[in-house]
BALOBA-1460 file (C-alpha; in Angstrom, 3 decimals):
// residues 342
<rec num="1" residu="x" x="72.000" y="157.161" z="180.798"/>
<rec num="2" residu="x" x="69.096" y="156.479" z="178.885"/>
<rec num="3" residu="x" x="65.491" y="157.181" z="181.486"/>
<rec num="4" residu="x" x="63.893" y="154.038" z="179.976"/>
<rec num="5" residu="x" x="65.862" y="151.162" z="181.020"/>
<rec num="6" residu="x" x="63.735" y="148.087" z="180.436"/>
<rec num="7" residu="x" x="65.304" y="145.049" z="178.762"/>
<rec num="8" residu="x" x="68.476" y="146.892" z="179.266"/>
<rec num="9" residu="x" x="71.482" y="145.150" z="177.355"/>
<rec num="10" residu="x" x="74.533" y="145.660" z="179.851"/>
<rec num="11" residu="x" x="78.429" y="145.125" z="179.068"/>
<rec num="12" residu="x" x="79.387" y="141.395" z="180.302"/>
<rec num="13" residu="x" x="81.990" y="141.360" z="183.043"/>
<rec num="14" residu="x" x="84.080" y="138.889" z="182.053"/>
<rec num="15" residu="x" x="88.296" y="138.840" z="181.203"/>
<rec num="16" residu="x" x="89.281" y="138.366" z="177.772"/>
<rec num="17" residu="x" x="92.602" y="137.334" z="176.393"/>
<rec num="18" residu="x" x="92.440" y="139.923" z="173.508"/>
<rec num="19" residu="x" x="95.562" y="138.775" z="171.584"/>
<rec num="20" residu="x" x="94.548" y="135.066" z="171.448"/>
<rec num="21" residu="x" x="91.476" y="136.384" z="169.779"/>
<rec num="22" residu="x" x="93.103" y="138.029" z="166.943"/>
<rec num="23" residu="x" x="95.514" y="135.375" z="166.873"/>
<rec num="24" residu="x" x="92.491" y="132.862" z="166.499"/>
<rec num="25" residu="x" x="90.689" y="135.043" z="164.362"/>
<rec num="26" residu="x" x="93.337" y="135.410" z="162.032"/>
<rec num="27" residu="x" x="94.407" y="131.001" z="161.705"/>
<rec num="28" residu="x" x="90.506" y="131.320" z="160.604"/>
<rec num="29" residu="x" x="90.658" y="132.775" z="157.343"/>
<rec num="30" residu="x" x="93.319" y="131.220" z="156.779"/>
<rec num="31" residu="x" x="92.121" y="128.584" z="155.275"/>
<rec num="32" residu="x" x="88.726" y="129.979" z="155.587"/>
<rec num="33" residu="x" x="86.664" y="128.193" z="158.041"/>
<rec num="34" residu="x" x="84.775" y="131.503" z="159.662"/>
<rec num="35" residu="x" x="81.024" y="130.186" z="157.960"/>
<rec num="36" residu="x" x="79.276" y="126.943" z="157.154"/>
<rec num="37" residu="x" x="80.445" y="126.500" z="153.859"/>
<rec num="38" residu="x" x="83.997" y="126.078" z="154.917"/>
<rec num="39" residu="x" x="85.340" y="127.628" z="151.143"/>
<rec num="40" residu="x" x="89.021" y="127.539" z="152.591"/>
<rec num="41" residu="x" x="89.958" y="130.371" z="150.865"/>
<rec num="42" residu="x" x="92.998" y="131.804" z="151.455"/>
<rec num="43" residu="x" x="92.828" y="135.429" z="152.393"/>
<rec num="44" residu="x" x="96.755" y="136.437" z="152.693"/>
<rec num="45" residu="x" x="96.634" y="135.497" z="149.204"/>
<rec num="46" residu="x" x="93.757" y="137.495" z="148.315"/>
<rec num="47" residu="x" x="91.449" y="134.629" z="147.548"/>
<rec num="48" residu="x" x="87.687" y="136.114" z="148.097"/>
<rec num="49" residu="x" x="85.630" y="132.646" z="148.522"/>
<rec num="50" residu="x" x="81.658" y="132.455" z="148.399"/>
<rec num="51" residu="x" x="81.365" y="135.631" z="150.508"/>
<rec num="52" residu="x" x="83.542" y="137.700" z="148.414"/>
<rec num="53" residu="x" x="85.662" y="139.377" z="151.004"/>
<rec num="54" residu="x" x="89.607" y="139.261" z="150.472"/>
<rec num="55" residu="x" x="90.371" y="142.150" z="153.184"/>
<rec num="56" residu="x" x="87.438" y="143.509" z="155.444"/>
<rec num="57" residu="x" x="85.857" y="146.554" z="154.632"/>
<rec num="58" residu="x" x="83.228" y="149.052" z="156.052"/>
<rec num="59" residu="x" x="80.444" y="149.460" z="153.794"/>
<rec num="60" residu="x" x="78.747" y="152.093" z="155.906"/>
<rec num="61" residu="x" x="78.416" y="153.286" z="159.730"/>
<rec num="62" residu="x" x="75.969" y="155.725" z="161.274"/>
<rec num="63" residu="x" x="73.822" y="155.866" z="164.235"/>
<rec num="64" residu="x" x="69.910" y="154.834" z="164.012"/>
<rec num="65" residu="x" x="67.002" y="154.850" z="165.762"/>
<rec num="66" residu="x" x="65.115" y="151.931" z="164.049"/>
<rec num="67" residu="x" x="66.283" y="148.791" z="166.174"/>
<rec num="68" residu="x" x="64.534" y="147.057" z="168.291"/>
<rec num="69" residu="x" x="63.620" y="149.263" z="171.437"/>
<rec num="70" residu="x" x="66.107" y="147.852" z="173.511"/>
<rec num="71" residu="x" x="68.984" y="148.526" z="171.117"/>
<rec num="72" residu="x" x="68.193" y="152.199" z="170.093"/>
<rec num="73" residu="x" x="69.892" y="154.246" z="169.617"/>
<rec num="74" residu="x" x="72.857" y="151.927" z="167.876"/>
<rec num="75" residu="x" x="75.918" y="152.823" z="166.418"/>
<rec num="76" residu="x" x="75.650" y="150.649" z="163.096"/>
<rec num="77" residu="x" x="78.891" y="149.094" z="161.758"/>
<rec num="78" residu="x" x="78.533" y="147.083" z="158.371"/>
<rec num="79" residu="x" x="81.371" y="145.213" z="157.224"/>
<rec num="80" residu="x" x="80.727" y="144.305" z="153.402"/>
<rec num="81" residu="x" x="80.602" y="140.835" z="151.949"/>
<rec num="82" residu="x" x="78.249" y="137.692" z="153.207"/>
<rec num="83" residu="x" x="77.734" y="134.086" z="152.915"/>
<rec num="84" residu="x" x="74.446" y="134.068" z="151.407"/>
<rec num="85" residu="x" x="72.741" y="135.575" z="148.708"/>
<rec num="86" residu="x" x="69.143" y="136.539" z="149.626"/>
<rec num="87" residu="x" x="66.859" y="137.367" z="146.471"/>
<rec num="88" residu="x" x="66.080" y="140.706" z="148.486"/>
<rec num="89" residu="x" x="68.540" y="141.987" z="150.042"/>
<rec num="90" residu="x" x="68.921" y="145.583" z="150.501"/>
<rec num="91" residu="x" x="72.818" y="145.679" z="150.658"/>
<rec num="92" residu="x" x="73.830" y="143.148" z="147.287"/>
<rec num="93" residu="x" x="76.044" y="145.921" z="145.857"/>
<rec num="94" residu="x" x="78.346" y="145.163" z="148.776"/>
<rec num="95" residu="x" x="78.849" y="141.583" z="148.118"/>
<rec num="96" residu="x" x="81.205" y="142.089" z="145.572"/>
<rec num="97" residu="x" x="85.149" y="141.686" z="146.388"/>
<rec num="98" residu="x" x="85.804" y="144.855" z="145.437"/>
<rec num="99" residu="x" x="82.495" y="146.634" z="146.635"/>
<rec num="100" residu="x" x="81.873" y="150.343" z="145.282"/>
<rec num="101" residu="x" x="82.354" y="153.193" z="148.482"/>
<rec num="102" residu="x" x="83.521" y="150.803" z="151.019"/>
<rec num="103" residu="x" x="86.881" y="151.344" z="153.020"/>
<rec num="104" residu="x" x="89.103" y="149.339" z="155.035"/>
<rec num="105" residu="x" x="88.098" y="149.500" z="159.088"/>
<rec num="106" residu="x" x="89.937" y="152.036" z="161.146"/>
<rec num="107" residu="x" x="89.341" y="150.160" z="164.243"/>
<rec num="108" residu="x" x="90.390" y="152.735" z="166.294"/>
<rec num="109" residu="x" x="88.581" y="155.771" z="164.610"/>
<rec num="110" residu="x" x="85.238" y="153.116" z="164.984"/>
<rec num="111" residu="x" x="86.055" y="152.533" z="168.540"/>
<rec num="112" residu="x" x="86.624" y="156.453" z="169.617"/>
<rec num="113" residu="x" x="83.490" y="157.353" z="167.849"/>
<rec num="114" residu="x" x="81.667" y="154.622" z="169.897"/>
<rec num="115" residu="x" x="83.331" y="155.287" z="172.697"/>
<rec num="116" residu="x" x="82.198" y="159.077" z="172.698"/>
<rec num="117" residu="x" x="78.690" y="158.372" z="171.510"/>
<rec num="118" residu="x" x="77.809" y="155.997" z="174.723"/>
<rec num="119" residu="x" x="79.395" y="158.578" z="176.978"/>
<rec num="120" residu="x" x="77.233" y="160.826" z="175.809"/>
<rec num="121" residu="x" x="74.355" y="159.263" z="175.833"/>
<rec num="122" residu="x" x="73.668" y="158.626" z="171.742"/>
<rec num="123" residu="x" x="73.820" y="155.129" z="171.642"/>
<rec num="124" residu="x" x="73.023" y="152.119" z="173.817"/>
<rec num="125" residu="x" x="75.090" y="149.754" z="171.996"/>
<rec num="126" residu="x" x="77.608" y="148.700" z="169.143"/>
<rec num="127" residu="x" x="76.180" y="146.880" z="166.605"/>
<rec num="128" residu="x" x="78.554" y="144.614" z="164.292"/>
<rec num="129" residu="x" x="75.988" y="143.768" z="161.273"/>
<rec num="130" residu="x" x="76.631" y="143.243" z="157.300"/>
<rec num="131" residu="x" x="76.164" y="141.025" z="155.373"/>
<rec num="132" residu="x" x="77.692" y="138.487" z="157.460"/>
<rec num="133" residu="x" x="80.019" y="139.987" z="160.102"/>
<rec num="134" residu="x" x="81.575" y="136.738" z="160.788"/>
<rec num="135" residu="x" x="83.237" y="136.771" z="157.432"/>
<rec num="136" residu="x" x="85.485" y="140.014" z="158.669"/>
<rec num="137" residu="x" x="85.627" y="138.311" z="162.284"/>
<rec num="138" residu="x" x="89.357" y="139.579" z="162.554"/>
<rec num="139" residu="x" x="88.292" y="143.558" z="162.156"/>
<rec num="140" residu="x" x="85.356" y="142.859" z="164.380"/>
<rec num="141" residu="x" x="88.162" y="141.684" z="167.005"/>
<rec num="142" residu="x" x="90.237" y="144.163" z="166.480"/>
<rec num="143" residu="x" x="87.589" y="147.149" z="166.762"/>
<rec num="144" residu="x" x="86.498" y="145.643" z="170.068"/>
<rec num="145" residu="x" x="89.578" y="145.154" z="171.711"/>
<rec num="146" residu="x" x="89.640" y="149.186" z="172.037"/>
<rec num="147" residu="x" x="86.860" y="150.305" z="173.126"/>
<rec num="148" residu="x" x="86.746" y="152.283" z="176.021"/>
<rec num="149" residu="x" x="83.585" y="153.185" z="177.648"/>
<rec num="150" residu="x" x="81.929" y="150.077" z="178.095"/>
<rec num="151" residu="x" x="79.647" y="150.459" z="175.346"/>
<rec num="152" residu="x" x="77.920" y="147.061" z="175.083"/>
<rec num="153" residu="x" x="78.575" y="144.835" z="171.602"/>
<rec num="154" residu="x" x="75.934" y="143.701" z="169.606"/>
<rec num="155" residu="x" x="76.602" y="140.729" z="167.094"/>
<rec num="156" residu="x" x="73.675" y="140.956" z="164.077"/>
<rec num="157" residu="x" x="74.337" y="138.095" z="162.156"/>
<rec num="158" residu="x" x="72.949" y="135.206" z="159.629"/>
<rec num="159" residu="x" x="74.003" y="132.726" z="162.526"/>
<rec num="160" residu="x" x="75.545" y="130.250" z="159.899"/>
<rec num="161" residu="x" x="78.893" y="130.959" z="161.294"/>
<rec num="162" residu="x" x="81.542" y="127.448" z="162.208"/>
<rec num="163" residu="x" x="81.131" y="126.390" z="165.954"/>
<rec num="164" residu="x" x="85.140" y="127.779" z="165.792"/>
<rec num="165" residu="x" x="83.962" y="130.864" z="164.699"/>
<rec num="166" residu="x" x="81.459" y="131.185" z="167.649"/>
<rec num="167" residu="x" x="84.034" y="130.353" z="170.105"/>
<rec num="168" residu="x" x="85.549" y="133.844" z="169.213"/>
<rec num="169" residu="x" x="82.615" y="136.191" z="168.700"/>
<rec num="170" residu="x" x="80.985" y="134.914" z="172.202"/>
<rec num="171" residu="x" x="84.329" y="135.813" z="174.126"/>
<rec num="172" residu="x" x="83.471" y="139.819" z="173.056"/>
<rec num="173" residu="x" x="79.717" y="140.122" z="171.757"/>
<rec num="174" residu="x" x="76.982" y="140.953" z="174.879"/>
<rec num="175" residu="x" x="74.376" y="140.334" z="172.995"/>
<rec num="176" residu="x" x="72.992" y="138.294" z="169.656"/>
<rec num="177" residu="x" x="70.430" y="139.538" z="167.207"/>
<rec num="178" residu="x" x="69.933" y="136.341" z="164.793"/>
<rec num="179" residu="x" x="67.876" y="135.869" z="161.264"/>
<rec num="180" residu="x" x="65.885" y="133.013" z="161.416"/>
<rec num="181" residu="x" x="64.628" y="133.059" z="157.486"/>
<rec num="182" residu="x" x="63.965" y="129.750" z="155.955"/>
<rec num="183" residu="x" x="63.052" y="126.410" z="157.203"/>
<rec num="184" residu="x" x="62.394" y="124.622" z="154.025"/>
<rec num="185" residu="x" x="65.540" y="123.474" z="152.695"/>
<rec num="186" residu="x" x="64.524" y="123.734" z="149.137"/>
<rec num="187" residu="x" x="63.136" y="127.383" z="149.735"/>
<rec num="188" residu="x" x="66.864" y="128.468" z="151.075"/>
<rec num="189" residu="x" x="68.511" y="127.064" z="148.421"/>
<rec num="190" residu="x" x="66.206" y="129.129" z="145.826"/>
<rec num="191" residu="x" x="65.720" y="132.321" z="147.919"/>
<rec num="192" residu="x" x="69.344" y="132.514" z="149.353"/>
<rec num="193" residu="x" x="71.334" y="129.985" z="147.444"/>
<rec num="194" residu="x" x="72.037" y="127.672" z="150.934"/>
<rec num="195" residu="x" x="70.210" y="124.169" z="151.137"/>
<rec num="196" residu="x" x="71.488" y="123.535" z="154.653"/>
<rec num="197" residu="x" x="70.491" y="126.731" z="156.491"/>
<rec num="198" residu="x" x="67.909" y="125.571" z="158.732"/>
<rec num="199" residu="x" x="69.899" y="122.950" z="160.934"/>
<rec num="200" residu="x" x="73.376" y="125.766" z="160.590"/>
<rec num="201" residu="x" x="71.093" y="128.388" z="161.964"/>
<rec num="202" residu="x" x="69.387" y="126.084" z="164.507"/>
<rec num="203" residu="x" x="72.764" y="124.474" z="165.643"/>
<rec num="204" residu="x" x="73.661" y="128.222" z="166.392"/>
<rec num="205" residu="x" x="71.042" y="129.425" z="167.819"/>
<rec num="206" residu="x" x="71.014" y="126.916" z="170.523"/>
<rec num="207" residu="x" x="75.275" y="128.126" z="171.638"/>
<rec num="208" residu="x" x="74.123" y="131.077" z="172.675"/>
<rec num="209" residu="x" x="72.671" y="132.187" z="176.055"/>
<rec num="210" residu="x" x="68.683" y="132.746" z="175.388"/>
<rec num="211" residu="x" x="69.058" y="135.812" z="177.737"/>
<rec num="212" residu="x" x="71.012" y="137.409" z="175.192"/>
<rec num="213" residu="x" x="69.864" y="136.980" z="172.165"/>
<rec num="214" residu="x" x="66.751" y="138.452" z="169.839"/>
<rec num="215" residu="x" x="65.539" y="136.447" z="166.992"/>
<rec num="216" residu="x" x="64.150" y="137.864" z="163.593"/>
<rec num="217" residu="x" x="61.978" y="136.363" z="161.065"/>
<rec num="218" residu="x" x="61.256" y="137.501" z="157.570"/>
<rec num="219" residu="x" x="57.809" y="136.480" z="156.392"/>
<rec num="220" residu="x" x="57.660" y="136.064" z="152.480"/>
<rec num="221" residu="x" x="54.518" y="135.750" z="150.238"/>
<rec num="222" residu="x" x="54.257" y="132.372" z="149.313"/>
<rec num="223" residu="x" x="56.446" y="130.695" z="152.026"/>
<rec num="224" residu="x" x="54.166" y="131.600" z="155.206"/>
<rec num="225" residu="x" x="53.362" y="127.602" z="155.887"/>
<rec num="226" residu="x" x="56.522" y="126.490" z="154.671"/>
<rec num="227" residu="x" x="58.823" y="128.749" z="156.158"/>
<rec num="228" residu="x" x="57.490" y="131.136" z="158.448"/>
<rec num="229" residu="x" x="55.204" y="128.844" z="160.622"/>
<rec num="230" residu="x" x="57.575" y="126.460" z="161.504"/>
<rec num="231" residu="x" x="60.437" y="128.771" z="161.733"/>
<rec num="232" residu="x" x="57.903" y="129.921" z="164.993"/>
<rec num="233" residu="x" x="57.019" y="126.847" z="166.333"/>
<rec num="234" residu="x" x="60.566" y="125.678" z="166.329"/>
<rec num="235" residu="x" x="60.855" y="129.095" z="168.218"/>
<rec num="236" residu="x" x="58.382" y="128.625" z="170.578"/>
<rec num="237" residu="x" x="59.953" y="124.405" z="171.673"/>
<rec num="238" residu="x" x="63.738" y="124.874" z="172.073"/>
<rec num="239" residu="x" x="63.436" y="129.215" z="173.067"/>
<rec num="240" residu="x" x="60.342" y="130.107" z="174.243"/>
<rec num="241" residu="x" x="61.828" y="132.669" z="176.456"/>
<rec num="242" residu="x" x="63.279" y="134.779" z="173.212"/>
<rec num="243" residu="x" x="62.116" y="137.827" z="171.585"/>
<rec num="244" residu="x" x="60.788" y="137.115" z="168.607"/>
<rec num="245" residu="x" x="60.773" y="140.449" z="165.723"/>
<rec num="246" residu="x" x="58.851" y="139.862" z="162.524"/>
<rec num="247" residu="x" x="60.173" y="142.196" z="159.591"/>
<rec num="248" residu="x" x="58.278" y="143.564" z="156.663"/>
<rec num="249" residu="x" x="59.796" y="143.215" z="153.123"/>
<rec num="250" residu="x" x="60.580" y="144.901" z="150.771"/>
<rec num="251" residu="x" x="59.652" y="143.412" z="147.142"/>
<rec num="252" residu="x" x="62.678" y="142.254" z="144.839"/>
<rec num="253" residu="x" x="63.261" y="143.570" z="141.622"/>
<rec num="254" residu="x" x="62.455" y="140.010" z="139.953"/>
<rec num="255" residu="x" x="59.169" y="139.543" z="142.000"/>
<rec num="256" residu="x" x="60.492" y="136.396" z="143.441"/>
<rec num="257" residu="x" x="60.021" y="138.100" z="147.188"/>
<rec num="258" residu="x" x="56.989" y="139.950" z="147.689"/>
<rec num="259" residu="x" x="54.622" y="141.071" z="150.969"/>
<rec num="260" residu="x" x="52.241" y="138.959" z="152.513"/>
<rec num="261" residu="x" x="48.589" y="138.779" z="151.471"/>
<rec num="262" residu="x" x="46.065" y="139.564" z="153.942"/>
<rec num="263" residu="x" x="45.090" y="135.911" z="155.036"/>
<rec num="264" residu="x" x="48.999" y="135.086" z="155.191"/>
<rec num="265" residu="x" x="49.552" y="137.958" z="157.650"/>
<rec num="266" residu="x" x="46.253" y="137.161" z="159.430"/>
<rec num="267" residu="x" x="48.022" y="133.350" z="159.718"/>
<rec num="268" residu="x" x="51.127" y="135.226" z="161.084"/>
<rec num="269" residu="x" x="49.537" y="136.608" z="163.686"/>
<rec num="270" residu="x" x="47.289" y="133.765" z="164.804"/>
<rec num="271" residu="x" x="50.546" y="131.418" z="165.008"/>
<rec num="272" residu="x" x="52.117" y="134.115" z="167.315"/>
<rec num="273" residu="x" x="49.262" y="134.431" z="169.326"/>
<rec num="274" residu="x" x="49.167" y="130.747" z="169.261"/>
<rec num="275" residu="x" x="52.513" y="129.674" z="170.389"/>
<rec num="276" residu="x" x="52.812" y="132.785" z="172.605"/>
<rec num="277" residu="x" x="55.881" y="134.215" z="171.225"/>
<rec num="278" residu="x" x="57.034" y="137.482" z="172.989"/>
<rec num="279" residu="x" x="57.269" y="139.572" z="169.947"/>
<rec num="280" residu="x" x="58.997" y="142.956" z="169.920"/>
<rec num="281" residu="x" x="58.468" y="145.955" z="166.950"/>
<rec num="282" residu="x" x="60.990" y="147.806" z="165.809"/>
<rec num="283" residu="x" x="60.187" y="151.757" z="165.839"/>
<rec num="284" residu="x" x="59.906" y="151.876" z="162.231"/>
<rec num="285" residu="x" x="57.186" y="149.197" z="162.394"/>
<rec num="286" residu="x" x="55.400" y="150.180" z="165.283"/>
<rec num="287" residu="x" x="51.782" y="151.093" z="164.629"/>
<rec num="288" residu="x" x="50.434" y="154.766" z="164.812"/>
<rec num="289" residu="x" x="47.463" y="156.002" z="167.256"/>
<rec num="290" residu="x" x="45.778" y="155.832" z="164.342"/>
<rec num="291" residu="x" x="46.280" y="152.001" z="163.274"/>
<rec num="292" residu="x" x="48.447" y="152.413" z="160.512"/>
<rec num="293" residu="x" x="51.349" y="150.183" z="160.286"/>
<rec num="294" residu="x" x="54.819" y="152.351" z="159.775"/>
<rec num="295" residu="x" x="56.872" y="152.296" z="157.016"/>
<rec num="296" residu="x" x="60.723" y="150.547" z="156.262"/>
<rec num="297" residu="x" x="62.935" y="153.465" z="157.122"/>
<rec num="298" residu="x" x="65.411" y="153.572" z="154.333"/>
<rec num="299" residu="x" x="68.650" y="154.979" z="154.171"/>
<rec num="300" residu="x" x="70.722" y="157.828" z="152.481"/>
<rec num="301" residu="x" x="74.384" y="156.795" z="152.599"/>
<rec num="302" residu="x" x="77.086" y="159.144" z="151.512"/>
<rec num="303" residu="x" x="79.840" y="157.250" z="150.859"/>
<rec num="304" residu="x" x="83.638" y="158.092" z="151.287"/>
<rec num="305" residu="x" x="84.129" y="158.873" z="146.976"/>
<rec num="306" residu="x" x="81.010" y="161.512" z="147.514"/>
<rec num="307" residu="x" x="78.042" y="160.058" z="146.069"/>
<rec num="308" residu="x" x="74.604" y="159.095" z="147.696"/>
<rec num="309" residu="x" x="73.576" y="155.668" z="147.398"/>
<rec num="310" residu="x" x="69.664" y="155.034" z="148.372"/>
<rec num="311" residu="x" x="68.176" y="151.754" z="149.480"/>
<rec num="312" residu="x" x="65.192" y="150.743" z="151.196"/>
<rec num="313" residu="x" x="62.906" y="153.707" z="150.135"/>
<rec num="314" residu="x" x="59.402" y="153.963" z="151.335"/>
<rec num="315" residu="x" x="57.006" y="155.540" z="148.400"/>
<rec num="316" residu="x" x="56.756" y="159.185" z="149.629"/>
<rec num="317" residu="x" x="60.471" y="159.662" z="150.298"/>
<rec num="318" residu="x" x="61.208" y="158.306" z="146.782"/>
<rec num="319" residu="x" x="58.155" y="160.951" z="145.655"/>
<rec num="320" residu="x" x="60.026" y="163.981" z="147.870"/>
<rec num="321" residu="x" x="63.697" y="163.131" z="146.104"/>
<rec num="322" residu="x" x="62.003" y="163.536" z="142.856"/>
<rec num="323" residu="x" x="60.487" y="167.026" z="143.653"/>
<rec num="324" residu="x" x="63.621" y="167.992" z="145.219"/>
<rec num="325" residu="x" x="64.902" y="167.830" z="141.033"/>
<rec num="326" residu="x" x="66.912" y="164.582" z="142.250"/>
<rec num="327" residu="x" x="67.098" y="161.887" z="139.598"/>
<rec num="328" residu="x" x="66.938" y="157.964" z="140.958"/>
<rec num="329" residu="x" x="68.495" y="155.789" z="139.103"/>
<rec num="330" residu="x" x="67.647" y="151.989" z="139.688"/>
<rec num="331" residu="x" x="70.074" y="148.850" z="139.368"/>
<rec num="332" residu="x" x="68.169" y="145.494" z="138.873"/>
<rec num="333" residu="x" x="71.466" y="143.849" z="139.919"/>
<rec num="334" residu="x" x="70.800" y="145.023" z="143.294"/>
<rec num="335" residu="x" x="67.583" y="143.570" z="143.787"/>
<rec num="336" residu="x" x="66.005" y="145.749" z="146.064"/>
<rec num="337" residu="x" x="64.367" y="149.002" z="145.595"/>
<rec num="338" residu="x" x="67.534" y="151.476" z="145.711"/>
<rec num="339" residu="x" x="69.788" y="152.866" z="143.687"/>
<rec num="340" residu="x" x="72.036" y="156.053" z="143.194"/>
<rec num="341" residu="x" x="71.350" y="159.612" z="142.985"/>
<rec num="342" residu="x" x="73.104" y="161.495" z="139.907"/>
């Protein structure tokens, strides 16, 4: 396998009654109590609820490099839909209930591809991500119960899934990667439309083993002291032990999200230093010999009808499409800086 093995995320030894899992899974949805908000929507009769997901679908899989270190390479699997509604998201064209280029999971195609890409060597783990994977907890289930190889699971999640929920995902997932955005409940409700998020998320947080588990903040102009600072210091009293990952953002299309100012990152930094977090960069973000900070990756997607969606683009590869003669074409409604290509 891989020759650096630090922090190594390994497969849990443990038995699991796969068929009580779906079987759970599926009394769930049905009525919905996977998240928080408890909609009970009822999905056999194609009600969508808050997250707007009737039927799960796959929004987009590929492998990447820009995890954490310990997670790269990951095979990525998004499942479409998602209990909140963050003013910057990068993936709000999938949040629809009928989202544009998405397909229904072939959990056994998704599995085999894993499968092959951890035995030979081009991936260190599965990662189930969205949206909110919760919310399609019955294909998550379903794509884990074949796998192969051993390939450890990865749950990436808003963590504001029911206690009933968790019960299922921590039979199967090896290891947690958990946004911690908001503290202010006033901030959540007007940045990602949830007033109780802090104590859901913090309830959460504290089921799962700290040894497996990775928590990442968001810093947002404006809601450093608010938000970010005692999103830390919460942190650093109840899991001092976990690896903390602070994410740049990327501006919404309404300016209501935008990148810290100098003195708020220089705050940032002095509360990590502080509270002695142990913080981990992704690749993307890791700084260059020669001190400059990297840039958000972005992402080409070519979905299943043919066309490229774009999302997440850093200034010169937005500059390069354009030479290439390829025309962007923005959509406020997604609220990040993507698009299509026509």
């Amino acid at each position: 396998m891989f020759s650096n093995m630090e922090d190594f995320i390994a497969k849990r030894k443990r038995r699991i009654d796969w068929k009580l899992l779906q079987e759970q899974a599926a009394e769930l949805q049905e009525p919905c109590r996977l998240c928080v908000r408890r909609c009970g929507a009822r999905r056999q009769s194609g009600e969508a609820g808050f997250c707007g997901v009737r039927k799960p679908l796959v929004s987009k899989s590929f492998i990447t490099y820009g995890e954490e270190p310990q997670l790269n390479p990951a095979y990525m699997l998004y499942f479409a839909g998602c209990n909140l509604r963050c003013a910057y998201c990068s993936n709000r064209e999938f949040l629809e209930p009928e989202p544009p280029g998405c397909r229904e999971p072939d959990a056994a195609r998704i599995a085999a591809e894993a499968d092959e890409a951890y035995r030979t060597d081009r991936i260190r783990v599965l990662q189930m991500l969205g949206g909110e994977p919760a919310c399609s907890l019955a294909a998550a289930v379903e794509t884990a119960c074949r796998l192969e190889s051993g390939v450890p699971v990865v749950w990436n999640s808003d963590f504001l899934f029911t206690e009933e929920a968790f019960r299922v995902i921590d039979a199967f997932a090896d290891f947690y990667v958990a946004d911690y955005k908001f503290f202010s409940p006033e901030c959540s409700f007007r940045l990602a439309g949830l007033r109780d998020y802090a104590e859901a998320v913090e309830a959460n947080l504290l089921r799962v083993d700290p040894a497996r588990l990775i928590i990442r903040q968001l810093p947002v102009h404006g809601h450093v002291r608010c938000c970010t600072v005692p999103v830390l210091e919460w942190i650093a009293r109840y899991l001092p032990q976990v690896p903390v990952t602070l994410n740049d953002l990327l501006p919404d299309a309404a300016g209501r999200c935008l990148p810290l100012d100098a003195e708020e990152r220089q705050l940032v930094e002095k509360t990590v230093e502080r509270l002695k977090l142990k913080r981990l960069f992704p690749v993307w973000n890791r700084k260059s010999p020669g001190g400059a900070a990297g840039m958000f990756s972005g992402e080409l997607i070519v979905r299943p009808d043919g066309s490229v969606a774009v999302q997440d683009l850093a200034g010169p590869v937005r500059e390069l499409l354009e030479k290439l003669g390829l025309e962007l074409r923005e959509d406020c409604r997604y609220g990040d800086a993507g698009g299509q290509l026509r």
